[in-house]
N, C-alpha and C positions, 0 to 999 in steps of 0.2 A: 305555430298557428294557435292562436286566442279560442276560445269557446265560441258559437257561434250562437249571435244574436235572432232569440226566437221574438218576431214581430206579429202581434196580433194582427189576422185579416180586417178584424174590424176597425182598427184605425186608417183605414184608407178608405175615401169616397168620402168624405165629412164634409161637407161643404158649411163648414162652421162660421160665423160673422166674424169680422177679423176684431180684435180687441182694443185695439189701437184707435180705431176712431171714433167713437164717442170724445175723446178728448181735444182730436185731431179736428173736427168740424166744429165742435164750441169752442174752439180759437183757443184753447189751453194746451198748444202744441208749446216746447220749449225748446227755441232755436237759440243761437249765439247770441242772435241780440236780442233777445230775451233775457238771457240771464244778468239780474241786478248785479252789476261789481261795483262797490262804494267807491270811489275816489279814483275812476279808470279816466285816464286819459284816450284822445282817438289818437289814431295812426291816418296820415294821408303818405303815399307815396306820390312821390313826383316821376311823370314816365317818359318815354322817348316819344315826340313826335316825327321825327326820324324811323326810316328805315333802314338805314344804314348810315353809320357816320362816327368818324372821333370826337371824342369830346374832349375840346382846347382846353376850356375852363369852364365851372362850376361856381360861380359865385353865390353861397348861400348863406351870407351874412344877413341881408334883406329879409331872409325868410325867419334869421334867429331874431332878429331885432321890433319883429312883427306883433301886435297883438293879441295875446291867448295862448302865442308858443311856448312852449316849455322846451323843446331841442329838437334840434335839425342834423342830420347824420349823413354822411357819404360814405362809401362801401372804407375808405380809409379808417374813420373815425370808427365805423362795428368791426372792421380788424377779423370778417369771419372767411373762413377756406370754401375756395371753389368748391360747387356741388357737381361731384360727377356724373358720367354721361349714363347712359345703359351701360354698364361694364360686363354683363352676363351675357349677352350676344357675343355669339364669335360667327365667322364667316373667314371665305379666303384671303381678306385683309386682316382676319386675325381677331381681336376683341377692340372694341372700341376705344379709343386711345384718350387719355384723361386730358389732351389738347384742347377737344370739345367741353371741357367743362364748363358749367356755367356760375357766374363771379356771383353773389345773394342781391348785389348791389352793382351794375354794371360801373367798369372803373374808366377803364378808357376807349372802350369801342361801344355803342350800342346795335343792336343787330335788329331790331324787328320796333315798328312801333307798339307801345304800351311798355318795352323794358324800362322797369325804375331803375333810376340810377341814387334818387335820394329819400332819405325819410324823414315824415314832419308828425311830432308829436306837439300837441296843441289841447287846449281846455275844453275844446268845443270843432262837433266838423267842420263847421263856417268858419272858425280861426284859421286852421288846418288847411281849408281849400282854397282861403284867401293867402294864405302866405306862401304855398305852391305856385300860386299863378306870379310871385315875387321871383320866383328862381327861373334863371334865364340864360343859361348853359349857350356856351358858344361852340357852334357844331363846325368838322368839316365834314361835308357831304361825302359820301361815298357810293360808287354806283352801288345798287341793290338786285335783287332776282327774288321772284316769288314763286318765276314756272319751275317748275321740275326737269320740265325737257332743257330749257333753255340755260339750268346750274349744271347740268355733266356737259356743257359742250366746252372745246377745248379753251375759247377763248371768253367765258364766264367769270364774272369778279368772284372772288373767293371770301368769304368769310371768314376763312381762315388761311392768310396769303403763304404763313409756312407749312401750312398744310401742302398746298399743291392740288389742291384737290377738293370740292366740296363733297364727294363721295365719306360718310363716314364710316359704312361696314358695304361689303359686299360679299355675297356666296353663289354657289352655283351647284347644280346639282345634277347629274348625267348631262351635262350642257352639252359635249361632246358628242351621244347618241344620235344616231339620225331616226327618232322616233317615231317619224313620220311612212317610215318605209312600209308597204304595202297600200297605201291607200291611194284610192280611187279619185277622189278629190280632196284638196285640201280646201280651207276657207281660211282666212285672217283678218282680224282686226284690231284697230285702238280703241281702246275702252277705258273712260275716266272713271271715277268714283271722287266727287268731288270734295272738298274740304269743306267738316261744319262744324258749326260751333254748337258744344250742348246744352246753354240755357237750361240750368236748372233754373225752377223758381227761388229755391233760397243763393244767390250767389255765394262767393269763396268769401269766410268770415273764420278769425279767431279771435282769442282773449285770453292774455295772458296774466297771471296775477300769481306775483313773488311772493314766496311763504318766507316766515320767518328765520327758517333754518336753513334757507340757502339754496332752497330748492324753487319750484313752479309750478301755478296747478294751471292747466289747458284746456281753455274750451275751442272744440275744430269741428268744423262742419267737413267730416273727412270722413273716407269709406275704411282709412286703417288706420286707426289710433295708437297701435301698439308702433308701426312704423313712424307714425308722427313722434312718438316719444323719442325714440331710439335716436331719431335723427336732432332732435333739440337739444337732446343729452348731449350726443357729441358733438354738436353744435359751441353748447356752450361749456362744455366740461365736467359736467354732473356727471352722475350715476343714473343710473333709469331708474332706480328706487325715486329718487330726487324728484321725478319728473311724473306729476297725475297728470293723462290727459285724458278726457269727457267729449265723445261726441254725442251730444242730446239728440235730439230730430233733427235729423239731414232733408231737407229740403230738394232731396235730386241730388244724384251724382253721375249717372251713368258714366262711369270710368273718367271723367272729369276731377272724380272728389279722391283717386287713387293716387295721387301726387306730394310728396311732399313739398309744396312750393317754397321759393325765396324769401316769399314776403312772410311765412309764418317764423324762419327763423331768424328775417331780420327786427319783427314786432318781439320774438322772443329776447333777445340780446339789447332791444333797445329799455324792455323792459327789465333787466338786469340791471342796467347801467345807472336807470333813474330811480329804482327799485319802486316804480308805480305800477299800477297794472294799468296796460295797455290794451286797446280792442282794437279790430280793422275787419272794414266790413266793404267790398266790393259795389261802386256804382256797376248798375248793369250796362252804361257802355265801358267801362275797365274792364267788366267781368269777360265781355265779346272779343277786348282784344286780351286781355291776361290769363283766364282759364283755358288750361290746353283746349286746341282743335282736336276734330277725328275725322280719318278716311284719308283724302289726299293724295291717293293712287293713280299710276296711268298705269297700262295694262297695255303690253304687244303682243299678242295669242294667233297658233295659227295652229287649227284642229285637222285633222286628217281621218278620210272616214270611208269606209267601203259604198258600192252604190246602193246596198240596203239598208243603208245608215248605222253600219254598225262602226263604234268611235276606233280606230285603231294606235290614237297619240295624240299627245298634245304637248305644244312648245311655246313656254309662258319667258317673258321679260318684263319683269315686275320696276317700277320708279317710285320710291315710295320717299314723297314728302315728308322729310322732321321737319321742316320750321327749322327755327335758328340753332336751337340745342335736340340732340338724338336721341333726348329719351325715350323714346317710344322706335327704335331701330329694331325690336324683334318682332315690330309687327309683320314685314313683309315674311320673316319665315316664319309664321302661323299660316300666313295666306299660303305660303308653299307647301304646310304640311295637307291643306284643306282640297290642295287642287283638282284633285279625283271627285270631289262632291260625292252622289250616290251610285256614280258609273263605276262597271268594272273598266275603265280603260288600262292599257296592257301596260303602255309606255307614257313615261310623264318626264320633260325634258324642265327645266329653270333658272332662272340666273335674276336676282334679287340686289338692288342697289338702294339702302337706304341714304337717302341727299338732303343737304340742309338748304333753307332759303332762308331769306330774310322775311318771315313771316313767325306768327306767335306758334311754339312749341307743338308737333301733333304727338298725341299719347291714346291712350285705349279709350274708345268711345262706344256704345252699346255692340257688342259683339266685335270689337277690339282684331280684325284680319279673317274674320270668319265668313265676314259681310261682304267683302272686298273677292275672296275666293269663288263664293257664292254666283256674286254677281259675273264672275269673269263667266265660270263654266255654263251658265245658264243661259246666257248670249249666245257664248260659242253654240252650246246644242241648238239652240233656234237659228243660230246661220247654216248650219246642219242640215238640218230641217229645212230651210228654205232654199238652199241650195242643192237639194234633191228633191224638195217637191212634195218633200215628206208631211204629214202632221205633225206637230212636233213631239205631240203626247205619246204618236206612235215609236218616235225616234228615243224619247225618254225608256220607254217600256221595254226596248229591245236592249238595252246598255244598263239597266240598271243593275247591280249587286243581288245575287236573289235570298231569298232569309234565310237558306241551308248554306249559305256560305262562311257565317259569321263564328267566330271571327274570323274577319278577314281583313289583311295588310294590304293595303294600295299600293300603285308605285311610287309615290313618291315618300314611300316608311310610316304610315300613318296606321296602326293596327284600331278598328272599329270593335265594340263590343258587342252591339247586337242590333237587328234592324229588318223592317219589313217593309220595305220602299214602295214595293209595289199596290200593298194593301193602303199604306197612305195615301198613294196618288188616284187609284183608283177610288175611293172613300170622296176624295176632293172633287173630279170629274163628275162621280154621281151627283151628286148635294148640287154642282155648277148647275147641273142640267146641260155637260157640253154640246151636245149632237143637236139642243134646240139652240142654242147660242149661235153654232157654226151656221146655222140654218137662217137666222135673223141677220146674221151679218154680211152671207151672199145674197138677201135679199136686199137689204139697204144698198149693196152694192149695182146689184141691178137696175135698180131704181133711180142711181145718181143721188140717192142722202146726201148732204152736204153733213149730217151727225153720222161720222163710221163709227162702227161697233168693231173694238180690240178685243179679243180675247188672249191673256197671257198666262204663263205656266211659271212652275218655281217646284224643284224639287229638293230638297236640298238635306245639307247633315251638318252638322256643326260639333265642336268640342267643348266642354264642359269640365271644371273643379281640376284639369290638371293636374291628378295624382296627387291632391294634395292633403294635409290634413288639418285637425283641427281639434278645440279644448275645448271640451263640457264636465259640467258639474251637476250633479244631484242631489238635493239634502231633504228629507222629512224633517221637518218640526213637532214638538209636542202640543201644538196650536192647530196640527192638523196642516198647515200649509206646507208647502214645498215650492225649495227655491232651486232655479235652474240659473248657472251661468253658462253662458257659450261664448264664445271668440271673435261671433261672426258680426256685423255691424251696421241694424239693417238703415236703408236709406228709404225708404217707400213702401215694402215688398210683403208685410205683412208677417215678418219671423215672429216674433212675440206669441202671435195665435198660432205657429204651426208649430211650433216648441212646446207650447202648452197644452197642445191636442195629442202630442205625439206622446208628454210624461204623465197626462190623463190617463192616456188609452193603455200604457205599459204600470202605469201601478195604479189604476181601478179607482181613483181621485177627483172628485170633481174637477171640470174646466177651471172654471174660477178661483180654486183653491191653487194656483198654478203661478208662481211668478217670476218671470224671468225677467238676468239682468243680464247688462251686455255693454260694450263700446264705453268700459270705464276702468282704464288698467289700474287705480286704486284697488276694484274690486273684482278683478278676472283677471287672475297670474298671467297667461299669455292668452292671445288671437292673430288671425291673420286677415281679418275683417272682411271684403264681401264685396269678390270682385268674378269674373269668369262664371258665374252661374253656379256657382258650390255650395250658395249655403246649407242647404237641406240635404244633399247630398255629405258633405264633410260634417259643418259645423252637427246637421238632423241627425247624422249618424252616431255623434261621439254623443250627444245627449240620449240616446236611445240605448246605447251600449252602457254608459252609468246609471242610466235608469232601470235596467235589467239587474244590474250589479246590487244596484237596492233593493229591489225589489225580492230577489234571493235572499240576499241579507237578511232583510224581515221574514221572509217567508219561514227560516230558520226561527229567527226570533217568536214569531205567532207561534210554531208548531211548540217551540220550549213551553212560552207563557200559556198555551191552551193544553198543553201534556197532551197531544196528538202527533201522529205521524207525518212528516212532511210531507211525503206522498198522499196521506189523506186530505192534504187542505186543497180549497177551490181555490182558483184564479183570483186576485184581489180585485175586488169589484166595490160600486157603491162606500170609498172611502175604506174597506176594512177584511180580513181575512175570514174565512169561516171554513168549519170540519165539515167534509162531503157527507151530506147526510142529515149534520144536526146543525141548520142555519142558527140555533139561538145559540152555538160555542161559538163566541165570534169572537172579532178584537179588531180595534179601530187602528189607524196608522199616528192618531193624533197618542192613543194608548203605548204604541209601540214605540214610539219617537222618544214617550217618555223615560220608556222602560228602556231605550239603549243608551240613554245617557246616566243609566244606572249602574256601575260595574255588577254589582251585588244580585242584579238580576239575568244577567247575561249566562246564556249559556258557554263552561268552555272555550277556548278558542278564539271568540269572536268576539271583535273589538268594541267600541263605544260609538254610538253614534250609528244613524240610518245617513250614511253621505259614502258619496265612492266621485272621484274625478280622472279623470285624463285624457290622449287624445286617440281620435281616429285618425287613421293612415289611409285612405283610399287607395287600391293597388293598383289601380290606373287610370284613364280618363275616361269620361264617359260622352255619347256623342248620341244626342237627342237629334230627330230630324221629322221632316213634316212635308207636307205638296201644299201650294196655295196657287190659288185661280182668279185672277184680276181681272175685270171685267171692264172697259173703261170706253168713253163717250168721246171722240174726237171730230171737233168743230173744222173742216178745212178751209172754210171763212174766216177765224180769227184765230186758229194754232192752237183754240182752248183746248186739254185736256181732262176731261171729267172724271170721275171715280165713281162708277154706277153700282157696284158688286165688288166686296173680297172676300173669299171664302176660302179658309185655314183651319189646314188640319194639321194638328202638330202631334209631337209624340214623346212628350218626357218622360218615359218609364213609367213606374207606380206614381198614381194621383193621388196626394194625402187629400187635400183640400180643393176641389174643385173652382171654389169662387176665389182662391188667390191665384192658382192658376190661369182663370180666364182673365182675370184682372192684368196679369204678367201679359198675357196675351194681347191684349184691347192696347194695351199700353205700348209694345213691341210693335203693332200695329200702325201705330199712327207714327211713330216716329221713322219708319221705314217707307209706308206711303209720304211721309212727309219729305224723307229724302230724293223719290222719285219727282216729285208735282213742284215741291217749292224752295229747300233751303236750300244757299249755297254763298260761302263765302268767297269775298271778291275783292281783288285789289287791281287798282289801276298800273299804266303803264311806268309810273316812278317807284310802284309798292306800295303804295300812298291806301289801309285797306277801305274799303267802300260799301262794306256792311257792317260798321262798327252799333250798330245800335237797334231794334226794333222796328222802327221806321224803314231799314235800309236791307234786315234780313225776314225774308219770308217765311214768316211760322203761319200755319194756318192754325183757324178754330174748328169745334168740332161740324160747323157745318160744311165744311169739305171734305168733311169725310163719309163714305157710305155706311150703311148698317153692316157692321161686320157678323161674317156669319160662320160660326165658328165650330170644329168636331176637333176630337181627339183620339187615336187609337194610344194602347197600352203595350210599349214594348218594355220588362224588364231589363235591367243593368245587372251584370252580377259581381259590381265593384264593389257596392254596398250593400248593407244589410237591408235597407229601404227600398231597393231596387229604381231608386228614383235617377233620374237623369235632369239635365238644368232646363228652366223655360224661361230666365230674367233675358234670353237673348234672341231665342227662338225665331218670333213674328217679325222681328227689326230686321233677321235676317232674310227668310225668306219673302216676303213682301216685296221690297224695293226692286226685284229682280221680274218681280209677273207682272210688276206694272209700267216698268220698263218694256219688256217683252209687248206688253200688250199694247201700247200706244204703236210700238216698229207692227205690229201684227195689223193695227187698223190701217197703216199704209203701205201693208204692205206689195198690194197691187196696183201700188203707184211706180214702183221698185226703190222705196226705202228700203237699206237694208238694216241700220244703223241709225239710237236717237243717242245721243249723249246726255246726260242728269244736270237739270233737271229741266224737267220735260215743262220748259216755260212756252206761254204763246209765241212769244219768236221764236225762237229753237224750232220748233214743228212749224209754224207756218212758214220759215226761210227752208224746212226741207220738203216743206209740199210745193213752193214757190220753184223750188230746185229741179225740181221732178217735171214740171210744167213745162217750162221752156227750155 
């Protein structure tokens, strides 16, 4: 055991400006295409409009003979190795098998439309996109699948014919249990969670530019640079020394930007070969079908419960959509570790098939199987509930986990850290005002409203940072500054300002005197970048633990240079050390910084330099959770569903900064409501998809959304020294599920039991249409 990290109480509750944007709103953000590279040629990929199909021939002579081109490439000509599948999943078919690998350049089958199969370097985009539209590949069609249901049935085309199978992992867990036993009623259902695309604003962009000695420097719009290196390295054969790669400002990632994709190692190698440097920068309908999906799930659940509603099992068969290739296969056992939400239930039964289709790749999208979990239990408990007649608030409160239990192990192996469920949901209920709500909605009811009033619920718990850890650095200068590295790599979230609040507040330095680097392996020996809600947690914690490290360091150093006792000297405050007692013995850090780069002044012992680096270990995961109450306005004239009220209470552990958390919030929020009301990717009956672009997929603006009204209670974690828990996921998750609930809640004395996502005016007007006659 390490020394234990004393954290001042006063660095929590800051609600400090974030620093980042002043730069960020005077347009002096610096993205990929931003950055000036002298003499870069563009990259265009050429892709499948095919869903499935052999490719006979490739003729791309037409496209080398074009004007502006400089070279045209097929997966032959870049000569690079399959990119494998998940291989760290395992299940009862074992680990993912490297059959599923996928080609950089697809060679002779393409599987999903938007796969490139070729690449075109040219002097200009318009060269580039004119001489793509040259190349004219002769397909044989191949039947295609994009349902899920419909690739495990026996007589399904396979994607992979020697496979046998499009299943590519599958596990099971107590399958055999009859978990159900004791209960009074059961209930069942299917529950989608549909496939979406995440639209960042900055889409997938890099630039590669060959150095002189043989190496590469990298600019990627990517959430893990340190993995983008490693993987270009062995890519092309380098050393990871060999290889700087720089993500500037990420423009949006939400688990979208945690990929290392095809196209940056086939721009990287083309860029070897011509020794120019190369850019590529994603059209947003490329980006719709090219940047992994999220979600994708169908969901068989059938809950089991005494007649007071208390839960006594539940029996999940999860179908989780990969898309063509299985990177993203450990998602469904997240969703399996998740499936207890904040219920104690006794018995938890599962059986998990991750499936491939002929659709673009799914991988972790905000809350990465947390969401998927989420939404299943929080159904179940409302069929619960209305299958006993219950409230469902009442049904929640009677099952929930109570705070002297923690930690506490679920059944289905999930050990929680800490948690006060009931004090959330009741927090969320008062602020609703529910008992007038219930009371407005049996009166419109009375009345015949043709506007019913929903009320929905959302209790939920989620996991965070995955035990994982992470690299900080701390150094005083004789300039008075201080520079911090950390590993993490923010994309939106505001790290810069909580890292500099947090080595502010732990050695007594101005804000501003504060400045952290990050997401540039030139200059931060390793990271693991900034995914699963860790950063403040992992990456806050290792900058908090070497900034103590320093901070001691000097305190030593003060008490030598002021010939005082180190037990006499104050807390470093105001930039500088002083003797308790006689503020005028003082001594600056800019003073101190000087003097340890002095051997001649140093006391014994202690070495040169105010700098201490390494990493934090999180000892395990931490599982933030919250109650949210949807409030929502359904039209049974035209199916509209409105959003009148959300009201979220979440609970990340210790709050450093308040206004980056509400920010995480706000943000969380609308992509979650956005899940429920509008987005959902779609492909026709050949695979052919049909939300490839803006036009065709449903984003809403801020005016569909209501004023969100938002609390937070405080449960510490005691993984970290911060006591913080993650909130990059929180609202995405609990949201889409209360307003769900709540659209089934305003009909639900029509006998809706069940809406499917997303809650579009047909959708609800074909089940109120249903109900009718």
């Amino acid at each position: 055991m390490g020394a234990v990290t004393i954290v001042p109480p006063s660095m929590f509750g800051v609600p400090a400006l974030r620093s980042e944007d002043p730069r960020l709103i005077r347009g002096q953000g610096r993205y990929v295409e931003n950055i000036p590279i002298e003499g870069a040629v563009r990259a265009m990929f050429v892709r499948s409009i095919m869903p499935h199909a052999r490719l006979l021939e490739v003729d791309l002579e037409p496209a080398r003979v074009a004007p502006g081109v400089l070279a045209v490439y097929s997966a032959d000509d870049l000569d690079l190795p399959p990119m494998p599948p998940s291989g760290n999943v395992e299940g009862s078919s074992g680990t993912i098998e490297a059959a599923f690998g996928r080609e950089v350049l697809a060679r002779d089958t393409v599987r999903f439309v938007g796969e490139p199969f070729a690449l075109i370097l040219a002097d200009s985009l318009a060269a580039a996109e004119d001489a793509a539209e040259l190349v004219l590949p002769e397909y044989e069609p191949l039947e295609a699948v994009t349902d899920v249901e419909r690739a495990v049935a026996d007589d399904a085309p396979l994607l992979w014919p020697s496979r046998g199978t499009n299943i590519a992992n599958a596990f099971e867990t107590n399958w055999d249990a009859d978990v159900l036993e004791g209960a009074d009623v059961v209930v069942e259902g299917r529950f989608v969670n549909q496939r979406l695309a995440p639209v960042p604003m900055e889409t997938n962009a890099i630039a590669v530019v060959p150095g002189p000695e043989g190496g590469v420097t990298v600019w990627v719009s990517t959430q893990i640079p340190f993995d983008v290196r490693d993987d270009i390295a062995d890519a092309l054969g380098l050393e990871k020394a060999q290889v700087r790669t720089i993500a500037p400002d990420v423009g949006g990632g939400f688990g979208a930007k945690l990929q290392v994709y095809p196209e940056y190692l086939a721009v990287a190698k083309a860029a070897m070969l011509t020794g120019r440097p190369v850019r590529w920068a994603e059209t947003r309908s490329e980006s719709m079908l090219g940047l992994t999906h999220g979600r994708g799930q169908v969901q068989y659940v059938k809950i089991g419960a005494r007649r007071d509603g208390t839960i006594v099992g539940l029996r999940v068969d999860l179908l989780a959509d990969m898309g063509a290739y299985p990177i993203g296969a450990y998602l469904p056992v997240t969703t399996q570790e998740m499936l207890s939400g904040v219920y104690a239930i006794p018995a938890i039964a599962c059986r998990g098939r991750s499936v491939v289709t002929n659709a673009t790749p799914i991988a972790p999208y905000r809350g990465a199987g947390r969401p998927e979990a989420t939404a299943l239990i929080e159904r179940a408990i409302d069929l619960v509930a209305n299958e006993l007649a219950l409230d469902p608030a009442d049904v929640r409160r009677m099952n929930l986990i109570p705070a002297d239990a923690f930690p506490y192990t679920t059944a289905s192996g999930t050990t929680y850290d800490s948690g006060e469920y009931e004090r959330a949901l009741g927090e969320a209920l008062q602020l609703a005002g529910y008992d007038a709500l219930r009371a407005e909605q049996a009166n419109r009811r009375a009345r015949g409203d043709h506007l019913l009033l929903g009320v929905g619920l959302c209790t939920y718990v989620e996991i965070t940072s995955f035990a994982s850890k992470e690299f900080g650095s701390v150094e005083a200068h004789p300039d008075g500054s201080v520079t911090v590295l950390t590993g993490v790599t923010p994309n939106g979230q505001g790290h810069e300002t909580a890292f500099a609040q947090m080595t502010s507040a732990m050695l007594g330095v101005p804000f501003d005197a504060v400045h952290v680097m990050h997401s540039d392996t030139g200059l931060v020996p390793r990271g693991q970048g900034t995914w699963g809600s860790r950063s403040l947690q992992a990456g806050g914690s290792a900058v908090v633990e070497q900034a103590a490290k320093v901070a001691e360091k000097a305190r030593v150093l003060a008490a030598h240079l002021l010939e005082a006792d180190v037990a006499d000297l104050e807390p470093p405050a105001d930039g500088k050390f002083s003797v308790r007692g006689a503020p005028d013995r003082s001594i600056t850090w800019a003073e101190l910084a000087g003097a340890a780069a002095d051997p001649d002044r140093l006391p014994l012992g202690l070495e040169p330099g105010l700098v201490s680096a390494g990493r934090f270990r999180q000892s395990s995961s931490s599982f933030p959770f919250g109650a949210h109450v949807a409030v929502v306005e359904v039209d049974t004239e035209t199916g509209e569903v409105r959003s009148l009220r959300h009201i979220a209470v979440d609970d990340c552990g210790r709050i450093l900064n308040p206004m980056l958390v509400e920010g995480q919030v706000h943000g969380g929020l609308a992509q979650g409501i956005a899940q429920a009301l509008f987005e959902e990717v779609r492909f026709d009956e050949l695979g052919n998809p049909m939300s490839g672009t803006l036009t065709t997929y449903a984003m809403p603006s801020a005016a569909e959304f209501p004023w969100f009204e938002t609390a937070h209670t405080e449960t510490p974690t005691p993984t970290n020294p911060l006591g913080a828990k993650g909130v990059g996921e929180s609202a995405c998750i609990g949201s889409t599920p209360a307003v769900q609930n709540a659209a089934v809640d305003a009909l639900r004395h029509f006998g809706v039991r069940h809406l499917d996502l997303p809650l579009s005016p047909e959708r609800v007007f074909e089940a109120i249409r249903s109900t009718r006659t």
